[in-house]
Each structure stands twice: as structure tokens, then as C-alpha cells.
N, C-alpha and C positions, 0 to 999 in steps of 0.2 A: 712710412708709406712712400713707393716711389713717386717724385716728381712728376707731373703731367706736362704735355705739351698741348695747346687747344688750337684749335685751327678755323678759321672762319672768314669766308670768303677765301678773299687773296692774302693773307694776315695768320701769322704763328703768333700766338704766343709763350712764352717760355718765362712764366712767373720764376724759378727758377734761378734761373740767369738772369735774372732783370730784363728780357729782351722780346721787342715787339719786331717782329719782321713783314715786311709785304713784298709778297712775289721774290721771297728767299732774301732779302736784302733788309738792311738795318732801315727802319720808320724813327725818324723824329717823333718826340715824345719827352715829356718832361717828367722827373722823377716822382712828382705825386700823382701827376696824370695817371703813369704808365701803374703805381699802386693801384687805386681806383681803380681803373679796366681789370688790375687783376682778382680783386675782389668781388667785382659785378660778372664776371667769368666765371669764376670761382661757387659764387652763388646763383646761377644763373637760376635754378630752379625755385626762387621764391623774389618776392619784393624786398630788397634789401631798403632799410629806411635811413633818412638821412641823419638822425642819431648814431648810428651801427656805422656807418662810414665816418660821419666826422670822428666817432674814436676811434676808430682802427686805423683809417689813413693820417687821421693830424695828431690825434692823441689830445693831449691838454694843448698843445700847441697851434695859436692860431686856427682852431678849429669852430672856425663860421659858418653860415651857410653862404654869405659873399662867397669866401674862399671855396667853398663846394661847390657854387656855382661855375666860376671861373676855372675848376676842375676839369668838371660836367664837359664844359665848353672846347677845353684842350682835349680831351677825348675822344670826342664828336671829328675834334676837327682831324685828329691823329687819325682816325680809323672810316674816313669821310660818311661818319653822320651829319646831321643836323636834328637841331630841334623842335624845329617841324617835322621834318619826314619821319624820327625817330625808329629809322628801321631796324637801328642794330641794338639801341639804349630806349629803353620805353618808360615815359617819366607816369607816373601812378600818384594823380592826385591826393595829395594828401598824407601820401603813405610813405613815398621811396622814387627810386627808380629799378628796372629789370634791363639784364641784359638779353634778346630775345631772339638774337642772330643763331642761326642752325649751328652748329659748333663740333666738329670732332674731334676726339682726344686719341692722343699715343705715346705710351711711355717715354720720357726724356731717355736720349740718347738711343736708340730706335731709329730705323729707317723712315723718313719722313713718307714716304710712300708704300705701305703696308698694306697687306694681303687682301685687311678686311678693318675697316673703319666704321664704327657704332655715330649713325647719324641723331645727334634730339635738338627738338625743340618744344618750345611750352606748347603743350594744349594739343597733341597729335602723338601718334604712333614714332614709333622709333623705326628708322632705317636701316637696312647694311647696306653698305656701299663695299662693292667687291673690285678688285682689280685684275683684270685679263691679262695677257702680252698675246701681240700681233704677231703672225709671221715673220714681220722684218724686225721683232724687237721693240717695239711700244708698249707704254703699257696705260691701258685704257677703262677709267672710272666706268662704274655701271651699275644698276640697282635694280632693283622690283619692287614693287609694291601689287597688295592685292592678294585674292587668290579665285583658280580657275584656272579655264586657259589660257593659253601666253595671246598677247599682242606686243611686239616688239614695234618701238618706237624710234626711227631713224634721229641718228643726232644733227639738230641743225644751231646753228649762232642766232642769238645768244642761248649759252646753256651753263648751268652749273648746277648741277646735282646736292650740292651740298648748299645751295640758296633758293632753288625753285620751290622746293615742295612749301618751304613757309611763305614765299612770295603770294601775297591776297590774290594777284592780277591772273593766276595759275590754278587756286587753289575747284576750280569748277572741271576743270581740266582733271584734275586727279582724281576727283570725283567721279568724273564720267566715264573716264578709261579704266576705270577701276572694278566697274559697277559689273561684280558677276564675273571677272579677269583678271590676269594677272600683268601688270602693263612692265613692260621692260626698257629700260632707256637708259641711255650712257652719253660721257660727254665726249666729242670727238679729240681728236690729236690736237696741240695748238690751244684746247680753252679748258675749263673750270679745272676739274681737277685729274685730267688726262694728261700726258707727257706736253711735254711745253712744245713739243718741234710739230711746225705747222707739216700740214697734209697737204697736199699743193696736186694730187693728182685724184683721180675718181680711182683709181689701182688701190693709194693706199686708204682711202674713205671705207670701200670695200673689205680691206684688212680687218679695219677695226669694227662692223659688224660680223664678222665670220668669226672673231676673237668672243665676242660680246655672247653671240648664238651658241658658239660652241661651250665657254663658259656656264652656261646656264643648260644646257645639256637639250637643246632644240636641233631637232632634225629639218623639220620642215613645221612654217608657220605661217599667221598671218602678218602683215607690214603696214605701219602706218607710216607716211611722209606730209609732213605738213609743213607747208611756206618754207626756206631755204632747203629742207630737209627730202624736197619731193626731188629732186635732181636724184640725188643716191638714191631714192627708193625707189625708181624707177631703171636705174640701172643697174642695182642690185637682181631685182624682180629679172631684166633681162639677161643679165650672167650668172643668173644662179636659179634657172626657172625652177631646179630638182628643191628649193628650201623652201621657195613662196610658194605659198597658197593661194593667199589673196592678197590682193594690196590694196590700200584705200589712199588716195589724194585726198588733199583739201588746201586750197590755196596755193595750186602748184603753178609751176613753171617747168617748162621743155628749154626755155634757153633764156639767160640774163640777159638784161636791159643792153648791154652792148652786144652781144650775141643776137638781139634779136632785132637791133635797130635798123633796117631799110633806107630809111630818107636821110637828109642831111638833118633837118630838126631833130626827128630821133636819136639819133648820134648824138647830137648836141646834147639834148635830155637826158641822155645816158651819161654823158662825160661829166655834166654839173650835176649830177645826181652822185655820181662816183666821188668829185671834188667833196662837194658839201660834207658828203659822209665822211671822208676821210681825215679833213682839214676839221670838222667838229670837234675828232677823236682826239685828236693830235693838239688842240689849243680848248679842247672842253669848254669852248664855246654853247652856251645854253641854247640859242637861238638855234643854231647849226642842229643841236642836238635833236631838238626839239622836228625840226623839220622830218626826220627819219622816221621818229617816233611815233609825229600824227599821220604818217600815210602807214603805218602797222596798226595804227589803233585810232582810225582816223573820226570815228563816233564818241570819243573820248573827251572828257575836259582838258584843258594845260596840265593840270598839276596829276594826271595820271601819263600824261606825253614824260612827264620831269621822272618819276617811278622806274617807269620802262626805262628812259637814259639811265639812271643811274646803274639801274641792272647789269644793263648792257656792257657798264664801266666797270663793274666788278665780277666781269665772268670772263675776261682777257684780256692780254698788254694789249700797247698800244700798237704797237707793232704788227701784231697777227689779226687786230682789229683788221687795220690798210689791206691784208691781205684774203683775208676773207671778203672782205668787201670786193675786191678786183677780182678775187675766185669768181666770187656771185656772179657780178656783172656779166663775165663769159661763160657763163657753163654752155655747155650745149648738148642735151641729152635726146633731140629728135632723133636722130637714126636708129638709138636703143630703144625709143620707145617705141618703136614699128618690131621689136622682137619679143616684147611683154606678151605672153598666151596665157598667164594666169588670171581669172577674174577679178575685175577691176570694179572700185566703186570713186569716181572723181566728183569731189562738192568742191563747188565754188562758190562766195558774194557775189552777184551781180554787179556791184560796182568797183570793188578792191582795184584801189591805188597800184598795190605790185605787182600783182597775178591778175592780168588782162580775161576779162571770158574769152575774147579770142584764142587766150593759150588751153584755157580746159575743153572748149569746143574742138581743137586743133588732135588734143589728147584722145579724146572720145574715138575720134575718125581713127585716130591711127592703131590703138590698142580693139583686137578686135572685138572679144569679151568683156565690156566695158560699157556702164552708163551712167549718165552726169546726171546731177541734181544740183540745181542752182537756186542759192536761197537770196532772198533780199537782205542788202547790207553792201557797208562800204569797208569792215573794217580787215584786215587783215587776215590777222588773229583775232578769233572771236572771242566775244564778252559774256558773263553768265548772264547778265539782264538784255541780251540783245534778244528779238522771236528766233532770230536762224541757230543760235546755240542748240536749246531742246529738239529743233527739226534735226540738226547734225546727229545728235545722239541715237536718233530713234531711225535714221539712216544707215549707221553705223551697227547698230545694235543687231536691226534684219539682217545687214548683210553678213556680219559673225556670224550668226544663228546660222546661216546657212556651212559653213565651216566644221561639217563634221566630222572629218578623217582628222586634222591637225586636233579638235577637241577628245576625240577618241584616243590619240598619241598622247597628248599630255596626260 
């Protein structure tokens, strides 16, 4: 049987060779450890029990459960779980532990970036994750899920295709977009499992949905933009009015915090909002982290603010973090969105932390074909147990239903 290589998150591994890598580079890891991972990999689709490991990884040798534990623990630490959050090792009372992180595999010695990647995890549907190339050369992760017709989903940070759909904090989200459609989304240049070289211009953002739509064999469709992701879909919509249909905001912005700051305190706000973020990423300071977290999910407890961070930590380096961030802050996409003619539907929270209602009332005015609906709430991204969740859906839903030429095409 040939060799596999398993891939999850930012992490290869390569039982094989002995070798754990993250973000293509060699991870520390200790030789029973890195056993262990490969056998809860290996077996991912059942509870492996703690009998079944201690003879397989120890043998008759010092095969405790102390020593299992102390495993457990380098594992966690190698591939930054914990045992609390146990997002990627899920310990099963009594029984074992499971490995439950989304995981794709491709033949050892194989291009680590292949055509077409079979996405599983426990207890759901299996994915394809396909991969495009851009006009200039990129080449850019993307998937479906669903069936019907398309709604194409602009790519915003944090994104990782190959960790969201099992992500809990998401899983209402797939749900909704799903429901009766077929939802299409990819990760941009710079994060999850897209070419590592950041996108630094709205020209090449553009690229890689024209890569993504064409891919998938759409002429003309509906667009979703939601919170970082409403810049591009708004400027998509207005250089490519022949492909949108409709477009739907939610949580948008026309221009970043420093783009949009007037006064000197706003400036201010903007440059320590910029710092914070950055300086978090960069020293994974919890605190820091955390500050980001609760104005995206600001209805949220701590230890769902700590979820989000982590995510956020394994869906790009450190590096294009900083720069995505400094993207955000300046975008400025007012002028384009005075040339959007296709019908528009923008939701906003009433109170949301990053997306001012001033910015969706501002949207409304300028797209002529357009009408807001503002739900109460503060958080960002919406929650499934918030009232505005259900109101967005059934928002969302009228406004498709009216979308009959693109439903006719598909």
C-alpha cells in the first residue's frame, strides 16, 4: 500500500518519514509523540483506546498510562492543542481518545498541492476541495458544498477551508447557506490552503474569484460578502456587473478603520486597534488576542473569544496576519460602490463593534438598487442562538428566491 501523507491545518504529516512539518518546515516533536499522532491519524475514524496505543506505541516497554498521558501532552503541545479545547485530539471518556481535526491525504511523494483533495471528518459529509490558477499564476483552494443553485461566497480572513466546515462556531453558517443551494467559497492568496503569496491589491483579490467562478463553470451569479469579505464583493459586483446578479452584504464596510477615520481620536482608534492586532499575532499574547475576538463576537463568553483566536492562528503565518490586517484598515471601496447596478440586499447589527451602521446606511444611499435591513445585535459575525441569525436567513432566502435567471442558468 502506498504511503500517505495527511495534512491538517497548517501540519503535514508524513508517518513515512518520521516527519511532522508545519507550514512546510520541520515541528518539534518527540519520537513517541510524533508515533502516537501517527496512529490517532492513522485511525481517525474510530476511538482508538488507551490499551490499543499503549501496545502499539510502547509495546511491553514502559507502557503506562502516566507515560500515555505525558504523550497525550507532547502532542497537544507539538500540534497546538490543548486539553481543554481539544480541537484537534478529542479525549472519550472512558474509552480512548479520537483524532477529529478535518484532515486531507495525498500520496507520499506527490505534489503537496494537488488538483483535488478529499476533505473528512467525523460525523459529516465529505468534501472536495479543488484548486484553480489565477491569471497571474496562483493557485487558489475552493469547495462547494450543497446542491441547487450557486451562491458564491467572497473569501475574507480568517479562512481555512480545510478547518471551517468542522469548526462548531461556523457549523449554523453551512447550514443556512446550504439550505436549498449550493454555497461556493475558497480561501484567498496568502491564507488556509491558497498559495502562500499575499494579495496586496483589489486587481489580484479579483483574480482569484474570476479563477474560483470560472472553475466551477458560473457565468453569472449571486455574491455573498460578509465582514472583511464585503470590500471585494462590492468591488467585484462593480467591475464585473456582466457576472453578479445579486449581491448580498452583511456586516460590511466601504472603507477600514483607517480609511475611514476623520478626527484625530479616530486615527488614534484606528492605529491602536491596528497595533493591538498585530502585536497579539506576533507575541500570541492571549489578552491582545482576545481584544479582536470579542468586538467579532462580542455577545460571546471568554472561552468562545479564545476558539476564534485560535482559529484565526491556524489559518495564516504570522506575517500575512500583519498584512492583512493593514490591508483591512485601508481598504477603500466608496467610489466603486457608487457603480454597483445590480440588486443589492445589505444586513447589518445595530450595534457591531467593526461595521458602523453609519457604513451600511452610507451603502444603501449610494447603491441605487438596494435595501437595508437592520437586525438587533452587537456581534459581528452572527451566532446561531442570537434572534438576528433566523431574521438573516429568511432575508436572505426572499432575496434568492427572487433570482431567477442565474437559478434558470444553473
Amino acid at each position: 500500500m502506498r504511503s500517505m501523507i495527511y495534512h491538517f491545518g497548517r501540519f503535514d504529516l508524513d508517518p513515512g518519514l518520521g516527519r511532522l512539518r508545519r507550514d512546510r518546515r520541520p515541528a518539534t516533536i518527540e519520537p513517541k509523540a510524533l508515533a502516537l499522532l501517527c496512529h490517532l491519524v492513522r485511525h481517525r475514524d474510530r476511538v482508538v483506546s488507551k490499551k490499543e496505543l499503549l501496545d502499539t506505541v510502547w509495546g511491553g516497554e514502559f507502557g503506562t498510562e502516566a507515560a500515555l498521558t505525558t504523550g497525550l501532552r507532547a502532542v497537544r503541545l507539538a500540534i497546538g492543542d490543548t486539553g481543554r479545547q481539544q480541537r484537534l485530539i478529542r479525549t472519550v471518556y472512558r474509552h480512548g481518545y479520537q483524532f477529529v481535526a478535518p484532515t486531507t491525504t495525498v500520496p507520499a511523494g506527490s505534489a503537496m498541492t494537488p488538483a483535488l483533495r478529499t476533505i473528512d471528518a467525523p460525523g459529516r459529509s465529505r468534501d472536495l476541495i479543488r484548486f484553480s490558477r489565477t491569471a497571474d499564476g496562483k493557485h487558489v483552494a475552493w469547495a462547494a458544498a450543497g446542491t441547487g443553485p450557486p451562491l458564491v461566497k467572497t473569501a475574507n480572513w480568517p479562512s481555512a477551508l480545510d478547518l471551517e466546515r468542522a469548526m462548531p462556531m461556523f457549523a449554523h453558517w453551512f447550514e443556512g447557506l446550504t439550505r436549498g443551494r449550493q454555497l461556493i467559497r475558497y480561501d484567498p492568496r496568502g491564507c488556509g490552503l491558497s498559495d502562500a503569496a499575499f494579495g496586496s491589491t483589489l486587481d489580484e483579490w479579483i483574480k482569484d474569484l474570476d479563477a474560483v467562478a470560472d472553475a466551477a463553470g458560473l457565468d453569472r451569479f449571486p455574491l455573498l460578502g460578509v465582514a472583511q469579505g464585503s470590500p471585494l464583493a462590492i468591488a467585484y459586483a462593480a467591475r464585473r456587473p456582466e457576472r453578479v446578479s445579486r449581491l448580498i452584504l452583511n456586516a460590511a464596510i466601504t472603507r477600514g478603520r483607517a480609511a475611514r477615520a476623520s478626527t484625530a481620536t479616530e486615527r488614534d482608534e484606528a492605529e491602536l486597534d491596528l497595533r493591538l492586532g498585530v502585536t497579539g499575532w506576533r507575541t500570541q499574547n492571549l489578552s491582545y488576542l482576545r481584544y479582536a475576538a470579542a468586538q467579532l463576537r462580542a455577545d460571546d463568553p471568554a472561552e468562545k473569544w479564545d476558539e476564534f483566536a485560535e482559529y484565526e492562528r491556524l489559518t495564516v503565518s504570522t506575517a500575512n496576519a500583519a498584512r492583512y490586517m493593514q490591508w483591512f484598515s485601508r481598504v477603500d471601496v466608496l467610489d466603486l460602490a457608487r457603480h454597483v447596478s445590480c440588486p443589492t440586499l445589505i444586513v447589518n447589527s445595530r450595534s457591531d463593534p467593526r461595521a458602523p451602521l453609519a457604513e451600511a446606511t452610507e451603502l444603501a444611499r449610494l447603491i441605487p438598487d438596494s435595501r437595508m435591513v437592520v437586525l438587533d445585535g452587537r456581534n459581528h459575525l452572527l451566532t446561531a442562538d442570537e434572534p438576528a441569525w433566523p431574521l438573516f436567513l429568511t432575508e436572505l432566502d426572499a432575496f434568492l428566491a427572487q433570482d431567477v435567471p442565474a437559478a434558470a442558468e444553473f
